[in-house]
KOLDONU-513109 format. One record per atom (N, C-alpha, C): residue number from 1; residue in one letter; atom name; x, y, z. Coordinates in steps of 0.001 Angstrom, whole numbers, always signed. Atoms other than C-alpha are relative to their C-alpha. Example, Ala and Ser with C-alpha at 12.3 -4.5 7.8 and 13.67 -1.06 7.14 Angstrom:
2
+-------+---------+-------+---------+---------+---------+
| dotor | tordren | torfi |    east |   north |      up |
+-------+---------+-------+---------+---------+---------+
|     1 |       A |     N |    +890 |   -1190 |      +0 |
|     1 |       A |    CA |  +12300 |   -4500 |   +7800 |
|     1 |       A |     C |    +900 |   +1200 |      +0 |
|     2 |       S |     N |    -820 |   -1190 |     -60 |
|     2 |       S |    CA |  +13670 |   -1060 |   +7140 |
|     2 |       S |     C |    -770 |   +1090 |    +730 |
+-------+---------+-------+---------+---------+---------+
//
This chain:
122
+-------+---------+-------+---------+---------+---------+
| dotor | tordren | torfi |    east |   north |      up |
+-------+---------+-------+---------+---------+---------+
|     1 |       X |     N |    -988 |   -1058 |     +12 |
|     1 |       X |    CA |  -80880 |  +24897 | +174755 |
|     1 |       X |     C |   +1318 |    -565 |    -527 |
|     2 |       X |     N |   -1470 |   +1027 |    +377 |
|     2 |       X |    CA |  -77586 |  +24068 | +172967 |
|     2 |       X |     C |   +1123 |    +858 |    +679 |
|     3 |       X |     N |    -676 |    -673 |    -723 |
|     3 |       X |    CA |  -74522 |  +24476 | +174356 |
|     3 |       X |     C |    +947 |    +191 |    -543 |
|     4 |       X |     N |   -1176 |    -852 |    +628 |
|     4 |       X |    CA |  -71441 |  +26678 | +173573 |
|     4 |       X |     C |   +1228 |     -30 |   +1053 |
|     5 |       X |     N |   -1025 |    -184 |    -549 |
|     5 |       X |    CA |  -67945 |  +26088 | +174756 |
|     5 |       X |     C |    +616 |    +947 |    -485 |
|     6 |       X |     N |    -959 |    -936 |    +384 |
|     6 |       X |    CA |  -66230 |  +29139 | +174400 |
|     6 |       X |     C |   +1799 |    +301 |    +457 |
|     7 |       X |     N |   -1090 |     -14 |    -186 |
|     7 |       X |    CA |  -62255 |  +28845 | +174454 |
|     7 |       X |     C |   +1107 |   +1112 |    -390 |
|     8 |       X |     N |   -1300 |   -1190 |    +766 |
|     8 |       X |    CA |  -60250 |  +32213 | +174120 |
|     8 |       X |     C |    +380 |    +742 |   +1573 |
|     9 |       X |     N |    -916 |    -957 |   -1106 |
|     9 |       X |    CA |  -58002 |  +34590 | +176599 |
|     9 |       X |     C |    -170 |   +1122 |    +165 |
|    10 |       X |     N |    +167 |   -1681 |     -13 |
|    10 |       X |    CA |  -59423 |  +37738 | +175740 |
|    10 |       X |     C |   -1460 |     -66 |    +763 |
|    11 |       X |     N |   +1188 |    -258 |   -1051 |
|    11 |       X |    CA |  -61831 |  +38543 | +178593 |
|    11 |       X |     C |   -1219 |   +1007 |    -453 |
|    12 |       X |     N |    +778 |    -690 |    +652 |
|    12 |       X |    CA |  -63686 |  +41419 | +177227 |
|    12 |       X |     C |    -905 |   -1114 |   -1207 |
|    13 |       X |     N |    +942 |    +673 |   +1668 |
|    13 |       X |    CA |  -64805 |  +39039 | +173591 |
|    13 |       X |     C |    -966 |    -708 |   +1220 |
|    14 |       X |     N |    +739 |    +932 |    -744 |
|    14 |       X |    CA |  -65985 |  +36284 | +176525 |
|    14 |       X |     C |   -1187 |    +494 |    +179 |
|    15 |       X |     N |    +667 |    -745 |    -190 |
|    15 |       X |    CA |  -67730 |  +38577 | +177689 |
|    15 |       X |     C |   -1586 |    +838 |    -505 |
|    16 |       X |     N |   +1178 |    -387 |   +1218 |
|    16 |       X |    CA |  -69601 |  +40224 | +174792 |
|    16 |       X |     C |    -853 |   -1169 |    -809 |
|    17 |       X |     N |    +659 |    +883 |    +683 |
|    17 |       X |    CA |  -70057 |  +37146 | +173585 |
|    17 |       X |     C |   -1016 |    -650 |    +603 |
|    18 |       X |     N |    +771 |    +949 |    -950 |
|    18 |       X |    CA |  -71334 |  +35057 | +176424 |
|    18 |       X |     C |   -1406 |    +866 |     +34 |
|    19 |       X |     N |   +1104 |    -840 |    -559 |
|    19 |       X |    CA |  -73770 |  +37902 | +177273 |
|    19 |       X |     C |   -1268 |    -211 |   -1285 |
|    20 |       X |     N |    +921 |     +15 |    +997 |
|    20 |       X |    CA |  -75251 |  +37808 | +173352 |
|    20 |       X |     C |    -598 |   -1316 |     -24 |
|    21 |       X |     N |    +377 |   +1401 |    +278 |
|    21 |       X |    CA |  -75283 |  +33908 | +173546 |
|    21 |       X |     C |   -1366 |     -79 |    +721 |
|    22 |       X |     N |    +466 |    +662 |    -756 |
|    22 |       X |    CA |  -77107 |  +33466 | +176560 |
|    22 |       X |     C |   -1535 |    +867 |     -30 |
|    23 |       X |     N |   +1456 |   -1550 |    +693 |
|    23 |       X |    CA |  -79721 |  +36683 | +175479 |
|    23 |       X |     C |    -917 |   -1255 |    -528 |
|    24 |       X |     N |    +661 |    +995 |   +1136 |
|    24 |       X |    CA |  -80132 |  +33802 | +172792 |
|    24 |       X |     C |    -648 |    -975 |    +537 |
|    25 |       X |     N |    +283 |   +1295 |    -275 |
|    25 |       X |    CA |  -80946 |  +30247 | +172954 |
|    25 |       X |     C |    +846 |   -1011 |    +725 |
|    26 |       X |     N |   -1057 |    +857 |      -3 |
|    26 |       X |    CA |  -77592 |  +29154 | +174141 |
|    26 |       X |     C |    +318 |     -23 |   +1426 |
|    27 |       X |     N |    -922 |     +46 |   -1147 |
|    27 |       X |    CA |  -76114 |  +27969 | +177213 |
|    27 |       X |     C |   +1526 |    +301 |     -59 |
|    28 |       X |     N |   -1255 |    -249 |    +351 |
|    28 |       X |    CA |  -72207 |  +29132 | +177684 |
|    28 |       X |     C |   +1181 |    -967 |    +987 |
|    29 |       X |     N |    -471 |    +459 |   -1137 |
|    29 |       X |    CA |  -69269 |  +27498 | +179395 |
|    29 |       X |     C |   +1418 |   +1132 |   -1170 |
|    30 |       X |     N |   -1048 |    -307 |    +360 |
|    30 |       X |    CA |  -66098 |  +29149 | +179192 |
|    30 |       X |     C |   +1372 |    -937 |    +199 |
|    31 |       X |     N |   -1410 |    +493 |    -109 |
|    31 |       X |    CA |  -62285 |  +27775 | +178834 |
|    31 |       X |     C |    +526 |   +1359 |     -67 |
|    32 |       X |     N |   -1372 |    -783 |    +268 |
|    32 |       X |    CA |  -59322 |  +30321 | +178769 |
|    32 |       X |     C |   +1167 |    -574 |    -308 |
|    33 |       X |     N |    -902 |    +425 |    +656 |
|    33 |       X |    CA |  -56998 |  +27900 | +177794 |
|    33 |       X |     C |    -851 |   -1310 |    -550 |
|    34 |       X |     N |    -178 |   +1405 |    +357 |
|    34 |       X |    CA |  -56623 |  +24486 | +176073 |
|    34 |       X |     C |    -286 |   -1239 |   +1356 |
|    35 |       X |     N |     -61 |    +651 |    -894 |
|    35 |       X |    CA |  -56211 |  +22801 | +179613 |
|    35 |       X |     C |   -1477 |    -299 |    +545 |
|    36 |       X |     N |   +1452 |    -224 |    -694 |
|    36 |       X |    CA |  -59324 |  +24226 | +181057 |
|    36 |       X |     C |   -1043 |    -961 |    -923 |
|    37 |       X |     N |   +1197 |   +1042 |   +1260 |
|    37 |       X |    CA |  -61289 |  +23090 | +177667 |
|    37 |       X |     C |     -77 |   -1461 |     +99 |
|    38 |       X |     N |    +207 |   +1764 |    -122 |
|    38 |       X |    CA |  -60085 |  +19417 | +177909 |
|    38 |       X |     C |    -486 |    -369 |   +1411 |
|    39 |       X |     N |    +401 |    +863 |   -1782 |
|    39 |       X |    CA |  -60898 |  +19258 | +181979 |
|    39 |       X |     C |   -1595 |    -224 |    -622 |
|    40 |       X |     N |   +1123 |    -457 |    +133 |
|    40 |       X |    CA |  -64388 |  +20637 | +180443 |
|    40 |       X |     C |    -656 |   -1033 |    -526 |
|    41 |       X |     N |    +312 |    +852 |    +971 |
|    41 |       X |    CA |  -64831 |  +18200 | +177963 |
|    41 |       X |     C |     -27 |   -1756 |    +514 |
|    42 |       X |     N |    +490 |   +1433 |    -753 |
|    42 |       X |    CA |  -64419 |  +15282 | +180292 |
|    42 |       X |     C |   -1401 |    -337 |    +485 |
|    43 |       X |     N |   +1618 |    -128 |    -665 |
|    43 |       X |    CA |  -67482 |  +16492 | +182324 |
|    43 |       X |     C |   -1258 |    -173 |    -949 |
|    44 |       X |     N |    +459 |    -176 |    +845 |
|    44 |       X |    CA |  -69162 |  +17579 | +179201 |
|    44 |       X |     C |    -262 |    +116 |   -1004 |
|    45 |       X |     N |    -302 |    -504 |   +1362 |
|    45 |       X |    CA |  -69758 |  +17859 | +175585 |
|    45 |       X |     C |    -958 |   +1152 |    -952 |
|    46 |       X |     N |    +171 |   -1044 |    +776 |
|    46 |       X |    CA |  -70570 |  +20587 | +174145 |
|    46 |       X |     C |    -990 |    +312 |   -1342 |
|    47 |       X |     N |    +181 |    +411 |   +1561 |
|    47 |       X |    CA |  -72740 |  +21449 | +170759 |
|    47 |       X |     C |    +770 |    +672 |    -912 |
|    48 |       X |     N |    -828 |    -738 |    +439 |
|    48 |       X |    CA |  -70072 |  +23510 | +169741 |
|    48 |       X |     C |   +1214 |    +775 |    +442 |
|    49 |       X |     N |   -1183 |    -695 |    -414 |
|    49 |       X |    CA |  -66647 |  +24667 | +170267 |
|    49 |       X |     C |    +224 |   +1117 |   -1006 |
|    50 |       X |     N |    -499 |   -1341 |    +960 |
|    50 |       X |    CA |  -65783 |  +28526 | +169203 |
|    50 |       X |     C |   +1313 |    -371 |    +806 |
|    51 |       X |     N |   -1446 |    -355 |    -451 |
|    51 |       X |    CA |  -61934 |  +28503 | +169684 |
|    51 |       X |     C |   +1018 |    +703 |    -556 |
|    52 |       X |     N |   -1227 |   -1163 |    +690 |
|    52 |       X |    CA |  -59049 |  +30879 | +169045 |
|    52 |       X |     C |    +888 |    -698 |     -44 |
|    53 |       X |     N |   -1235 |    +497 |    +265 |
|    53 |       X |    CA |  -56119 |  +30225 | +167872 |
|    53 |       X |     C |   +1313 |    +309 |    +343 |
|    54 |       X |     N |   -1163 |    -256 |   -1112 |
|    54 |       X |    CA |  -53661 |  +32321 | +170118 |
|    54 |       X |     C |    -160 |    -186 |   +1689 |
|    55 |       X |     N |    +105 |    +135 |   -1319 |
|    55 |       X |    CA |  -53862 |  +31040 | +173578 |
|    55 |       X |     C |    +888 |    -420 |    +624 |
|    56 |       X |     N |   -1536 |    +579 |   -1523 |
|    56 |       X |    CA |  -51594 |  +30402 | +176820 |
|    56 |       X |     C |    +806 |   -1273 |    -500 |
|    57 |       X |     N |    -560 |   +1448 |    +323 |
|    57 |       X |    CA |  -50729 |  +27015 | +176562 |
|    57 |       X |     C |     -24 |    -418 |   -1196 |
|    58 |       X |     N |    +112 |   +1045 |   +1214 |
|    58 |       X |    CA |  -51372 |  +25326 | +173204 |
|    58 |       X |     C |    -871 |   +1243 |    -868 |
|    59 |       X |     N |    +411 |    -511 |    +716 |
|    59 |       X |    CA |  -52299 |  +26890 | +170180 |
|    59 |       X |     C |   -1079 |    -713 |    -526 |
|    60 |       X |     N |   +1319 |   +1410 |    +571 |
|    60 |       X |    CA |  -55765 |  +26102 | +168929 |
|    60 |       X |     C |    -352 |    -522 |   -1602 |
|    61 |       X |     N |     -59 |    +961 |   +1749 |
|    61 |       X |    CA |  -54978 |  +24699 | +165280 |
|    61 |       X |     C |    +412 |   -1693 |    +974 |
|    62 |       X |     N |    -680 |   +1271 |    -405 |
|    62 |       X |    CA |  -52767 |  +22043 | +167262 |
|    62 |       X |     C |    -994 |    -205 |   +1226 |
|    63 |       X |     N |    +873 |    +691 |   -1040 |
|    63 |       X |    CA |  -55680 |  +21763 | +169842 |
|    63 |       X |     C |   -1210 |    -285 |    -867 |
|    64 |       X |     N |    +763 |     +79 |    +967 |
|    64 |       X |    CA |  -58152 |  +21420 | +167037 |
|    64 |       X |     C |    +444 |   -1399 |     -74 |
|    65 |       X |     N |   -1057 |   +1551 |    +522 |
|    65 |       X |    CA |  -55912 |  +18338 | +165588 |
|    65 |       X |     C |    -403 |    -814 |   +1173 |
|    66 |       X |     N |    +440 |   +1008 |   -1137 |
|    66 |       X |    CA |  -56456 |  +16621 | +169191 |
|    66 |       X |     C |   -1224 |     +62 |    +198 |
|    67 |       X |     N |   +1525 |    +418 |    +123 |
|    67 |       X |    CA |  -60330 |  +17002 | +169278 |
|    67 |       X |     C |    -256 |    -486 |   -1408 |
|    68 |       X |     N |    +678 |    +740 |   +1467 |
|    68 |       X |    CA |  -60695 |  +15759 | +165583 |
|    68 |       X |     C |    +805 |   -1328 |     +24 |
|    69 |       X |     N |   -1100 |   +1808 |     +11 |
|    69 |       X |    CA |  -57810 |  +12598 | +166490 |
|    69 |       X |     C |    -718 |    -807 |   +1177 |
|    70 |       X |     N |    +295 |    +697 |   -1003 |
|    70 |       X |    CA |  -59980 |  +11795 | +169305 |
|    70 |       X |     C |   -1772 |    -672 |    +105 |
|    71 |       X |     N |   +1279 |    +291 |    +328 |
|    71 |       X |    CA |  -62968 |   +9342 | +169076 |
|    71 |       X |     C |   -1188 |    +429 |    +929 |
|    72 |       X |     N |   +1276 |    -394 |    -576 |
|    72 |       X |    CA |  -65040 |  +10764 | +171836 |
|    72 |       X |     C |    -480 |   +1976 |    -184 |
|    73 |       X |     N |    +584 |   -1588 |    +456 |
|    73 |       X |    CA |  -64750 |  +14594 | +170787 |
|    73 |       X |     C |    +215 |     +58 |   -1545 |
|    74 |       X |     N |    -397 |    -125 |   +1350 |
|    74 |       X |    CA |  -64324 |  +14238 | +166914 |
|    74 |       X |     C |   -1603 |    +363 |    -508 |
|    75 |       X |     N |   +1316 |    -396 |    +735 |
|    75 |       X |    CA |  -68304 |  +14964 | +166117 |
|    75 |       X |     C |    -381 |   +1411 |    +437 |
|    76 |       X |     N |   +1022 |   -1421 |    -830 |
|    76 |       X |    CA |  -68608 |  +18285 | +168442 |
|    76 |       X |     C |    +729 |   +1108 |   -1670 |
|    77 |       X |     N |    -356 |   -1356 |   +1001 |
|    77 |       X |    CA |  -68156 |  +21281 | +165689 |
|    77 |       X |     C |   +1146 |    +402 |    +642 |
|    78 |       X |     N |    -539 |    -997 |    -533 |
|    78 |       X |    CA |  -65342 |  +23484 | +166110 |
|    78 |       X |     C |    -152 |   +1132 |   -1210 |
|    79 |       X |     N |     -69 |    -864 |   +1031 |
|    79 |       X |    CA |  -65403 |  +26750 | +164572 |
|    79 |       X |     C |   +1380 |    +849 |    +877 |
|    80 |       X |     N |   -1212 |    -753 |    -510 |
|    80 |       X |    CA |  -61984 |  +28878 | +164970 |
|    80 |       X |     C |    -385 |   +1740 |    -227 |
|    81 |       X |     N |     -11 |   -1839 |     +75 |
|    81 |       X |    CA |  -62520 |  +32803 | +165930 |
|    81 |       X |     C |   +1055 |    +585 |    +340 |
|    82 |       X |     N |   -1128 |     -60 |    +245 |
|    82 |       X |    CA |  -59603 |  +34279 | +165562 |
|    82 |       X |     C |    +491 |   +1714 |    -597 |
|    83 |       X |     N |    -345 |   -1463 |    +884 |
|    83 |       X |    CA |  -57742 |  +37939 | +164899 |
|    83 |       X |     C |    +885 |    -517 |   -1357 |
|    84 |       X |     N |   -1272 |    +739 |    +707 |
|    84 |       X |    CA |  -55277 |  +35400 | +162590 |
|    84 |       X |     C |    -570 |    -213 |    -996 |
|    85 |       X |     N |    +846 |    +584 |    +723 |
|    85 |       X |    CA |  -57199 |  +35759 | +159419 |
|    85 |       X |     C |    +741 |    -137 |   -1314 |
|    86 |       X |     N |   -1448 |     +89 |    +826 |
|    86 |       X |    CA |  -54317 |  +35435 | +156698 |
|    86 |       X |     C |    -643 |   -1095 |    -630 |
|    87 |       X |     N |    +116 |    +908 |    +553 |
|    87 |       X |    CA |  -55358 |  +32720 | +153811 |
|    87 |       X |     C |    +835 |   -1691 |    +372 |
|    88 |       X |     N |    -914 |   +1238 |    -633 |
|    88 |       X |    CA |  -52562 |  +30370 | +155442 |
|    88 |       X |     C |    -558 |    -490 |    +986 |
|    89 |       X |     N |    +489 |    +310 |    -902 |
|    89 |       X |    CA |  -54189 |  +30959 | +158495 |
|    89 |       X |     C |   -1506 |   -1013 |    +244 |
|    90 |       X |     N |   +1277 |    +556 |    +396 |
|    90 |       X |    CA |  -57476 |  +29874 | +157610 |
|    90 |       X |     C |     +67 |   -1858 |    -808 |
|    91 |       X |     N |    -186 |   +1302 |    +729 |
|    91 |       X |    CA |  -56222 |  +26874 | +155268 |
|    91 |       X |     C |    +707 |   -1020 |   +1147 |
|    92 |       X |     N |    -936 |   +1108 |   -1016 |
|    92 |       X |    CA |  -53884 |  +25455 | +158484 |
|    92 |       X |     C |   -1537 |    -672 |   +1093 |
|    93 |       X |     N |   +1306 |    +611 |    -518 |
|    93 |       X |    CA |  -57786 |  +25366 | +160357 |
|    93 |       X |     C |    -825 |    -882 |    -480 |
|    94 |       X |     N |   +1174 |    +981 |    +760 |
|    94 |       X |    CA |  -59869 |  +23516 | +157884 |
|    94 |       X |     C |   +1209 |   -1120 |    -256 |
|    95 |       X |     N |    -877 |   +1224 |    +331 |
|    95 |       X |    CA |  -56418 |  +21104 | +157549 |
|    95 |       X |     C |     -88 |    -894 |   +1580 |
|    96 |       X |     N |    +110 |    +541 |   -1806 |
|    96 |       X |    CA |  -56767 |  +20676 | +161401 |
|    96 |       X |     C |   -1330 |    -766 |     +70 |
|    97 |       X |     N |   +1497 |    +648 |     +99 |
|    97 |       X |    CA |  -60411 |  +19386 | +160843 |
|    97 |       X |     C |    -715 |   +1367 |    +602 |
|    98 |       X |     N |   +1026 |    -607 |    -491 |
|    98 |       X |    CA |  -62096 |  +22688 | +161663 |
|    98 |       X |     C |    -605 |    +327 |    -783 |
|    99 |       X |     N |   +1074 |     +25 |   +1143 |
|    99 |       X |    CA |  -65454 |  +23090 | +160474 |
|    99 |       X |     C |    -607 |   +1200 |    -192 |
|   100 |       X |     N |    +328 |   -1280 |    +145 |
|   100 |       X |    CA |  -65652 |  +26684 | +160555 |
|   100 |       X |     C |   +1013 |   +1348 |    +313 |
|   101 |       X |     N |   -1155 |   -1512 |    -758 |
|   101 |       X |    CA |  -63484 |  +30537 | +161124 |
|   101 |       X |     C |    -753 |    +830 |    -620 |
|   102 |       X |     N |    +424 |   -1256 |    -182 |
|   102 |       X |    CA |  -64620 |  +33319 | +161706 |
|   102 |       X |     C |   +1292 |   +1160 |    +220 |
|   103 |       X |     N |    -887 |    -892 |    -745 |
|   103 |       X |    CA |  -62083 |  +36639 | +161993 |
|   103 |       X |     C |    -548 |    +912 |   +1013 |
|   104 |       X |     N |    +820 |    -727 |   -1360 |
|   104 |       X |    CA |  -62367 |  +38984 | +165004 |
|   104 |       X |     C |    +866 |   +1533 |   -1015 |
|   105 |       X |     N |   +1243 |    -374 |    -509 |
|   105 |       X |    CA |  -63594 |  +41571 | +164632 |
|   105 |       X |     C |    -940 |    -526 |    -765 |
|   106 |       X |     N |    +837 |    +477 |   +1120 |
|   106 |       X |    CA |  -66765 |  +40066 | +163565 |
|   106 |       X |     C |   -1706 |    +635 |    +752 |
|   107 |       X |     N |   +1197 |    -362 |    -749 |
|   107 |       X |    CA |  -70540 |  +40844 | +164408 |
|   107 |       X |     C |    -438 |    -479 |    +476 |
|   108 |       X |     N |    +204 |    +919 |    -694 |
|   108 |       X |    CA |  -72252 |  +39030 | +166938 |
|   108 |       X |     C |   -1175 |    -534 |   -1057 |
|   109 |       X |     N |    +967 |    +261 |    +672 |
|   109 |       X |    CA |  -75210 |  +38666 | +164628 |
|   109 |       X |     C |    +507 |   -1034 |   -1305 |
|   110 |       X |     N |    -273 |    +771 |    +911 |
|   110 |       X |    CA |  -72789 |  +36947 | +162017 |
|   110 |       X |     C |    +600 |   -1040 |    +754 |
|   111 |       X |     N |     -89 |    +720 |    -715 |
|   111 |       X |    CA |  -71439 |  +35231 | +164829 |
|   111 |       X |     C |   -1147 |   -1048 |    +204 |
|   112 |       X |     N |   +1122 |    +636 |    -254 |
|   112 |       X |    CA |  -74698 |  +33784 | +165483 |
|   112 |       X |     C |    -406 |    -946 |   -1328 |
|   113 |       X |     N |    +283 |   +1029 |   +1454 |
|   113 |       X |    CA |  -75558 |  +32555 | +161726 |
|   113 |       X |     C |   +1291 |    -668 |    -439 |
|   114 |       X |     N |    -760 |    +514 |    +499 |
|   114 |       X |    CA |  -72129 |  +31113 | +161154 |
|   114 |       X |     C |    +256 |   -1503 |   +1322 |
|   115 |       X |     N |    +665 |    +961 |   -1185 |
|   115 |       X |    CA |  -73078 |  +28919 | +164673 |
|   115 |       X |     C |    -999 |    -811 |    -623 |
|   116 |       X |     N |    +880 |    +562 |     +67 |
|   116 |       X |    CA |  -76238 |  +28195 | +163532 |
|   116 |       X |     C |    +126 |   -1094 |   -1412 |
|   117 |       X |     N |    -296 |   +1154 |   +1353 |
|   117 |       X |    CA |  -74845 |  +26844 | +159878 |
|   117 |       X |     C |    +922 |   -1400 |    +375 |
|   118 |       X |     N |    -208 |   +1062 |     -72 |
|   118 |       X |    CA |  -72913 |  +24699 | +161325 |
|   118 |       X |     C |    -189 |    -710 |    +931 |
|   119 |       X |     N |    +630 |    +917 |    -680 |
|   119 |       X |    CA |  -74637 |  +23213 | +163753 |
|   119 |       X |     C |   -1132 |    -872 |    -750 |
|   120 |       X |     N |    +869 |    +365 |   +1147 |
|   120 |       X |    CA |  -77048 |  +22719 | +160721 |
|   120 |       X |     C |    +363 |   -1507 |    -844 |
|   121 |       X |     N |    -492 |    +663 |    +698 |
|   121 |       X |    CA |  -74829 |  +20775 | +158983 |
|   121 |       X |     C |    +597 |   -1733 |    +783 |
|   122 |       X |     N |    -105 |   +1535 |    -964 |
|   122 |       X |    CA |  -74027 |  +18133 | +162107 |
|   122 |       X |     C |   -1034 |    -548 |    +717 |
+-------+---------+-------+---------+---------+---------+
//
């Protein structure tokens, strides 16, 4: 079963999402912030981080940057899901080291193949 850290603030997406994941093949853990994610990430690692990029504490471009500067989380995927889909926005994620974005609204079904590509690829 692989596993999915999911890091965003909007309760409802968690929600929809977690429910399609776990339908799937996937195990889920949630974060709601940055804080939560790094306690998470001590315990565990993940085969993939989905993270947003407007959250409480720390924004997740600049929390991106600290899992790709750090040698024990720099191989987990991140992909950024995100309402922030602006060409800037997108170019400041793949400069952060993320290896994937998605915008919200998106389908869970493309959700799912844009997971599965890049888990493909690590």
């Amino acid at each position: 079963m692989k596993k999915v850290l999911i890091v965003d603030d909007d309760k409802d997406l968690i929600e929809t999402v977690t429910f399609y994941l776990t339908y799937g093949e996937y195990s889920v853990r949630i974060a709601e912030n940055c804080a939560q994610m790094f306690k998470i990430l001590k315990e565990e690692k993940p085969d993939i981080i989905l993270l947003d990029i407007m959250l409480p504490d720390m924004d997740g471009i600049t929390a991106c940057k600290h899992l790709k500067t750090d040698p024990d989380l720099l191989s987990i995927p991140v992909m950024m899901v995100t309402a922030k889909g602006k060409r800037e926005d997108i170019e400041a994620a793949i400069k952060a080291g993320a290896d994937g974005y998605i915008p919200k609204p998106f389908s869970l079904s493309r959700l799912v193949e844009r997971i599965e590509e890049i888990l493909a690829h690590h």
